[in-house]
DSSP file (Angstrom, degrees, kcal/mol; ACC not computed):
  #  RESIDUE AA STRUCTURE BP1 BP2  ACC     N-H-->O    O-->H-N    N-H-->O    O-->H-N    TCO  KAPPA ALPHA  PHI   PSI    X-CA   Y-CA   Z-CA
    1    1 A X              0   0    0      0, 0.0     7,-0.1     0, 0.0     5,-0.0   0.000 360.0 360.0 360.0 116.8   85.7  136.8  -25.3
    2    2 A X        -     0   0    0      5,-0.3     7,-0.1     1,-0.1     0, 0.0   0.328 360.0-128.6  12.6 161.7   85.9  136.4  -21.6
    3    3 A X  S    S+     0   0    0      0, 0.0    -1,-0.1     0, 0.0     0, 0.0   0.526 112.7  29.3 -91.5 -26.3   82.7  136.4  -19.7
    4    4 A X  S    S+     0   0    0      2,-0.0     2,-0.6     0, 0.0    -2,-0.1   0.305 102.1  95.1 -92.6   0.4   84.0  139.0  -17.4
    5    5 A X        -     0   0    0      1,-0.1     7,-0.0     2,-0.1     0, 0.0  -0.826  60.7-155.0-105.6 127.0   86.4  140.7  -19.9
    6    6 A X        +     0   0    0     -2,-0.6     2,-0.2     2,-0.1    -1,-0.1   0.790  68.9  81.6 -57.5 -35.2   84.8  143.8  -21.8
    7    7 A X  S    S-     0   0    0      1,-0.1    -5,-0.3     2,-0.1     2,-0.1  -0.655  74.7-122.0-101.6 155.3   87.2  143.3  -24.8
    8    8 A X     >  -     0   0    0     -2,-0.2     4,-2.6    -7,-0.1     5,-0.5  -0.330  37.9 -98.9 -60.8 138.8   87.5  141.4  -27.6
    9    9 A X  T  4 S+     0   0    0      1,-0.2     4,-0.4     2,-0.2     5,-0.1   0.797 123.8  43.4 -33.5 -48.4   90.3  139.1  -28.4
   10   10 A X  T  > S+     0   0    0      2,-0.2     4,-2.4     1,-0.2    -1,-0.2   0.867 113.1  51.6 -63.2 -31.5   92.0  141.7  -30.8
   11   11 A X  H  > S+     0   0    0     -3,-0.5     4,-2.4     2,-0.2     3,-0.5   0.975 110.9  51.1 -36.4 -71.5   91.4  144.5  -28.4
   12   12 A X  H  X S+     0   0    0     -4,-2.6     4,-0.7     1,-0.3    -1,-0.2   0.748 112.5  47.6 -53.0 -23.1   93.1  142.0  -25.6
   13   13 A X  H  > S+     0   0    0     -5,-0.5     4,-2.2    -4,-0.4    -1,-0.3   0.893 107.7  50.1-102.9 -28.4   95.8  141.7  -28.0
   14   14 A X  H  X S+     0   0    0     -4,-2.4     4,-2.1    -3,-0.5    -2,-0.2   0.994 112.8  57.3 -46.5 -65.6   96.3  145.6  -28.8
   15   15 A X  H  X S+     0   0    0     -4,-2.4     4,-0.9     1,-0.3    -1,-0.2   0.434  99.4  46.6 -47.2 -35.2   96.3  145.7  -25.2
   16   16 A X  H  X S+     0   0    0     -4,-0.7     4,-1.1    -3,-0.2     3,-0.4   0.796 120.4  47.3-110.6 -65.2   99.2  143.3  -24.5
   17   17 A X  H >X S+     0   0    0     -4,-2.2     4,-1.4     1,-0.2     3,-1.2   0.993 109.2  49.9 -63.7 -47.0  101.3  145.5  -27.5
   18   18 A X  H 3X S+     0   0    0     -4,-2.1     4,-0.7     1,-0.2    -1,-0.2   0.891 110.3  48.0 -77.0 -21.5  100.5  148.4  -26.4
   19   19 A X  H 3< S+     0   0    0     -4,-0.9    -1,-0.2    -3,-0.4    -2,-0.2   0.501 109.6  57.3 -52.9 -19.3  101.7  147.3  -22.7
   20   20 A X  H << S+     0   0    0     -3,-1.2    -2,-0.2    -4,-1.1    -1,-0.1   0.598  97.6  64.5 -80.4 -31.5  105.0  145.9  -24.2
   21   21 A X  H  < S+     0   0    0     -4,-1.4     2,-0.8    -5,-0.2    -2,-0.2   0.780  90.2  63.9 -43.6 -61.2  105.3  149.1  -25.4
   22   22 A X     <  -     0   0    0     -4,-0.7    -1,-0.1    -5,-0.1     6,-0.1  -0.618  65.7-167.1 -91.4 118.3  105.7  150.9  -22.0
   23   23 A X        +     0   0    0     -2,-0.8     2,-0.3     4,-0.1    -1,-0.1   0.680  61.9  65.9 -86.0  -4.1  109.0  149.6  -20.2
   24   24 A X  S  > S-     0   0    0      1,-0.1     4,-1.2     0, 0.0     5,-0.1  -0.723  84.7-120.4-110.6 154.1  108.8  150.8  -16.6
   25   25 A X  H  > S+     0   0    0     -2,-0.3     4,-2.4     1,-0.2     5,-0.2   0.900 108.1  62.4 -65.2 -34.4  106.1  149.4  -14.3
   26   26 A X  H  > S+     0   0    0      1,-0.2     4,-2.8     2,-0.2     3,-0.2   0.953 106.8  44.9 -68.9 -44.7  104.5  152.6  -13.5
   27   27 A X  H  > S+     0   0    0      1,-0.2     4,-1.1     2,-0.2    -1,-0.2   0.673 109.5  53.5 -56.1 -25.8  103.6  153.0  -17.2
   28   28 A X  H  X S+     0   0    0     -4,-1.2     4,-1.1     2,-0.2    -1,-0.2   0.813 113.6  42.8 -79.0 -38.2  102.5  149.8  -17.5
   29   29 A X  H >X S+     0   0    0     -4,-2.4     3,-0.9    -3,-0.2     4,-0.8   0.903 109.6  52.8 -76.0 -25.0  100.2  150.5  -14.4
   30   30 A X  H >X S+     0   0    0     -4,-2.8     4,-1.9     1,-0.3     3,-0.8   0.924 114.5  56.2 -66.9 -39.4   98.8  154.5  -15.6
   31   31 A X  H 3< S+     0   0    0     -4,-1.1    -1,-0.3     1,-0.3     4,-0.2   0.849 110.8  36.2 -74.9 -33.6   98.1  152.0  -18.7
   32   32 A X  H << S+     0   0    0     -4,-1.1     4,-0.4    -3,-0.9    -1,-0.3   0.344 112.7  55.4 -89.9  -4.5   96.0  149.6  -16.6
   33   33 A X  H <X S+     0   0    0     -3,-0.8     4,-1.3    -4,-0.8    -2,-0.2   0.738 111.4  49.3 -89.8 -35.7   94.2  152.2  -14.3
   34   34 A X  T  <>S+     0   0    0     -4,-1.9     5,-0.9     2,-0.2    -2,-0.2   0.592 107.9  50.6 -91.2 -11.6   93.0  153.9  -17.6
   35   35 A X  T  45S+     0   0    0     -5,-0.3     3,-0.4    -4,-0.2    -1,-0.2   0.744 115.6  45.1 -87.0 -25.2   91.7  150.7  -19.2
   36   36 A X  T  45S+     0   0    0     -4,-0.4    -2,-0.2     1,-0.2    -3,-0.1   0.713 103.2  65.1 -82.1 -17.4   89.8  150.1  -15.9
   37   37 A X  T  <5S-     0   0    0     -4,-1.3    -1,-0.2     1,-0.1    -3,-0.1   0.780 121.9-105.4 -49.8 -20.4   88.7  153.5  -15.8
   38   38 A X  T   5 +     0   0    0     -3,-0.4     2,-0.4     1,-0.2    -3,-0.1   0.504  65.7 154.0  94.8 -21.4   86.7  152.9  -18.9
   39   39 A X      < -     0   0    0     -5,-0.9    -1,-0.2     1,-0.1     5,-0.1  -0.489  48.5-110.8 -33.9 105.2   89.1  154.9  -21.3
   40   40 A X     >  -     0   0    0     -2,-0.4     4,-1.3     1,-0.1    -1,-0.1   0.042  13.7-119.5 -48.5 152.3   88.6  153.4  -25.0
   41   41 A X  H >> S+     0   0    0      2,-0.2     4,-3.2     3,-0.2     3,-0.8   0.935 117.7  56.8 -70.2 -45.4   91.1  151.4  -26.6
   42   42 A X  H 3> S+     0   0    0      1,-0.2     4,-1.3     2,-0.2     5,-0.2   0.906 104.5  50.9 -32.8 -63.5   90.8  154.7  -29.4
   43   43 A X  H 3> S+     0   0    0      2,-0.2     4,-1.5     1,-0.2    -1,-0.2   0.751 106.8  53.1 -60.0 -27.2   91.6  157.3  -26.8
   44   44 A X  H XX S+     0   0    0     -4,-1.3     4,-2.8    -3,-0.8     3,-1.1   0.980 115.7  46.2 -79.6 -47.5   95.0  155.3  -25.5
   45   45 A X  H 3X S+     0   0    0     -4,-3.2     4,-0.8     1,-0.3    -1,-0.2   0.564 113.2  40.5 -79.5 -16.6   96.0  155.3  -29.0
   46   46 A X  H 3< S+     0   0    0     -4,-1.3     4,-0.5     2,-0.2    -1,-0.3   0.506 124.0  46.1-100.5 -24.9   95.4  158.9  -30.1
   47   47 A X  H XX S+     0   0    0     -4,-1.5     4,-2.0    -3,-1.1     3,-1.5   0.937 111.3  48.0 -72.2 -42.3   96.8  159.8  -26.7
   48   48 A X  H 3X S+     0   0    0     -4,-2.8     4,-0.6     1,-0.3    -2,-0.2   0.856 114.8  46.0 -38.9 -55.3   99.4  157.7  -27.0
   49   49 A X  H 3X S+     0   0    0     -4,-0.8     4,-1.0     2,-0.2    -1,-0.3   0.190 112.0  52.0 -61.3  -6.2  100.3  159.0  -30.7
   50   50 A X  H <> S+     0   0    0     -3,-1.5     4,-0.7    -4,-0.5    -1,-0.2   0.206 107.0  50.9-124.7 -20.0   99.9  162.6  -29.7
   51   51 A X  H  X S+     0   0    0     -4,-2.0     4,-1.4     2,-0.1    -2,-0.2   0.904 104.7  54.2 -81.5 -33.7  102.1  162.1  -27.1
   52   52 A X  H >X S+     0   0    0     -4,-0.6     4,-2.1     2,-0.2     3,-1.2   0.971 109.0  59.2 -73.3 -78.1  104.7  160.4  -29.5
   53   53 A X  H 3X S+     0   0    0     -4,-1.0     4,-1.2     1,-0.2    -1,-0.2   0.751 102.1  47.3   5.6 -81.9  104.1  163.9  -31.6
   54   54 A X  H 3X S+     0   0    0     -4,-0.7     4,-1.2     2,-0.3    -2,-0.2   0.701 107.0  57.7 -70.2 -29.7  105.2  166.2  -29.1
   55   55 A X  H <X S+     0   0    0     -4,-1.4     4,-2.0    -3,-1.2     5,-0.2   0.976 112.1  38.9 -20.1 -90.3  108.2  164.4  -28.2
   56   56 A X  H  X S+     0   0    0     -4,-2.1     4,-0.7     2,-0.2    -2,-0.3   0.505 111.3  55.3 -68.9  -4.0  109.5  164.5  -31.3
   57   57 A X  H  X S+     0   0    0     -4,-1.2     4,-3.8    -5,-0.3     5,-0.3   0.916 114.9  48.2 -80.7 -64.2  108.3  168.1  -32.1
   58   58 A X  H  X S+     0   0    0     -4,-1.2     4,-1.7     2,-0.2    -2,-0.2   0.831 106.4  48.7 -33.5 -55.8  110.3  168.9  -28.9
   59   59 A X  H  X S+     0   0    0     -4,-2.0     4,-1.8     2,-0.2     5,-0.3   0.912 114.6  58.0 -75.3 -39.9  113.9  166.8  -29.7
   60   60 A X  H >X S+     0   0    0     -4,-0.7     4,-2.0     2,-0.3     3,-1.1   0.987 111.6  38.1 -67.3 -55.9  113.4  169.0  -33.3
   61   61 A X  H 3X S+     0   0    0     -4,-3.8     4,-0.8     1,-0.3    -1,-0.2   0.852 113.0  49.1 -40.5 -40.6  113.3  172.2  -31.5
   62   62 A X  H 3X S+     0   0    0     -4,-1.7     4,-1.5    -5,-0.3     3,-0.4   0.821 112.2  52.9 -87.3 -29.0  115.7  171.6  -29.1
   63   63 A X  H <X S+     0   0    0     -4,-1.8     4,-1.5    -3,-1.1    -1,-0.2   0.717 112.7  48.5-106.8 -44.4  118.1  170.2  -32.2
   64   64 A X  H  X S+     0   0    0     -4,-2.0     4,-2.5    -5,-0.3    -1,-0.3   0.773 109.9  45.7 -45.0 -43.1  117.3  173.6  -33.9
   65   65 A X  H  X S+     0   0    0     -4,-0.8     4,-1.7    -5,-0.4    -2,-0.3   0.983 111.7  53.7 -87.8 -41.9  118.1  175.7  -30.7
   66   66 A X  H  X S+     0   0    0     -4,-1.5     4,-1.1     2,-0.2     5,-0.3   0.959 112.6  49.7 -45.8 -76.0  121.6  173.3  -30.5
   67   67 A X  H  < S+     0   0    0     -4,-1.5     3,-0.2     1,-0.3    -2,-0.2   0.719 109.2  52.4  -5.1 -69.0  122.2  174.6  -34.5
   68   68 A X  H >X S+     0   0    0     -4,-2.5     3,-5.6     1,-0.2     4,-1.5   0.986 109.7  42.5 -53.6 -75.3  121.7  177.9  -33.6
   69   69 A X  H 3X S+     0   0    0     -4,-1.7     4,-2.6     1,-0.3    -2,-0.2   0.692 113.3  48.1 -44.8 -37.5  124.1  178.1  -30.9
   70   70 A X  H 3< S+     0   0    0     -4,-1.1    -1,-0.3    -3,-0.2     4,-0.3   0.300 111.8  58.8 -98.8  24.1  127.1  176.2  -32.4
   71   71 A X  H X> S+     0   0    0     -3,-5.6     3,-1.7    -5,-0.3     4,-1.0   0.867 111.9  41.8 -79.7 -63.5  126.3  178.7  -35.7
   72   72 A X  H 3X S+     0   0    0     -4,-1.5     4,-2.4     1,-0.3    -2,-0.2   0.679 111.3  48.8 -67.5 -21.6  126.9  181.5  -33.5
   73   73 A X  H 3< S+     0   0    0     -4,-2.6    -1,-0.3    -5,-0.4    -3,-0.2   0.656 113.3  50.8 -66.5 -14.5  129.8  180.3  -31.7
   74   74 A X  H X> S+     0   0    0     -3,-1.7     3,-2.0    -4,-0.3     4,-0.6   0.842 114.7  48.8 -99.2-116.6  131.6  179.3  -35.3
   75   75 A X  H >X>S+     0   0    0     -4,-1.0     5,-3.3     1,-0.4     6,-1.2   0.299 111.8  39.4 -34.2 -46.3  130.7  182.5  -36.2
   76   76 A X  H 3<5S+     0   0    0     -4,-2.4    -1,-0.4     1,-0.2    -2,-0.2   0.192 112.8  68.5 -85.1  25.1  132.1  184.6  -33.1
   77   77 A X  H <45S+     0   0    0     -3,-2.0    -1,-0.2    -5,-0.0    -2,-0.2   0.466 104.2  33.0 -84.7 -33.9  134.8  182.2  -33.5
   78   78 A X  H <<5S-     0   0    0     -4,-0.6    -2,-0.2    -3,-0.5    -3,-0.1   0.641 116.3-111.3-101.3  -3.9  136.1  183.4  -36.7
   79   79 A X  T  <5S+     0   0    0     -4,-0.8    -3,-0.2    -5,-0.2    -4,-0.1   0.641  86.7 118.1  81.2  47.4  135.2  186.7  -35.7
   80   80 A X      < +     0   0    0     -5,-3.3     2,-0.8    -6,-0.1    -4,-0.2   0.495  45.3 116.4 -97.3   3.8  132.1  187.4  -38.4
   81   81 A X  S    S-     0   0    0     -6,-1.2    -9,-0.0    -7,-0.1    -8,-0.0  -0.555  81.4-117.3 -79.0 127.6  129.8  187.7  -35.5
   82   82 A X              0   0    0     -2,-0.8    -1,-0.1     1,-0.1    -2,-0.1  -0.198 360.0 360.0 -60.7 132.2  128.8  191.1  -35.8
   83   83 A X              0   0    0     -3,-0.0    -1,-0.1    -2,-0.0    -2,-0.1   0.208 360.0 360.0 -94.6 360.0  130.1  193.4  -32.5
């Protein structure tokens, strides 16, 4: 460990994956403003993962709502959509 570095080598090295991680600069910096804040290495990763979550909860919905729509257009297409 550092003498001026708070984390531990594996920490330092989570850190470095999880920075690889983000592919635009800006993400890379919100990642480095919340590790100087004082945000735990625990909290990026359960945010991180809970963001991941909601994503994908999101692309399922919207894949659902897509479903729906070309059901009902095959339907009022063949004419069984009810009038």
């Amino acid at each position: 460990m550092d003498a001026e570095s708070p984390f531990t080598k594996d920490q330092r090295a989570t850190l470095h994956s999880l920075a690889e991680m983000f592919s635009d600069k800006d993400a890379r910096d919100e990642l480095r403003r919340l590790v100087h804040e004082g945000t735990t290495l625990r909290e990026i990763i359960l945010a991180y993962k809970t963001n991941k979550r909601v994503v994908s909860t999101l692309k399922t919905l919207g894949g659902l709502i897509v479903l729906a729509g070309g059901t009902v257009a095959a339907l009022k297409g063949l004419n069984l959509w009810p009038k």
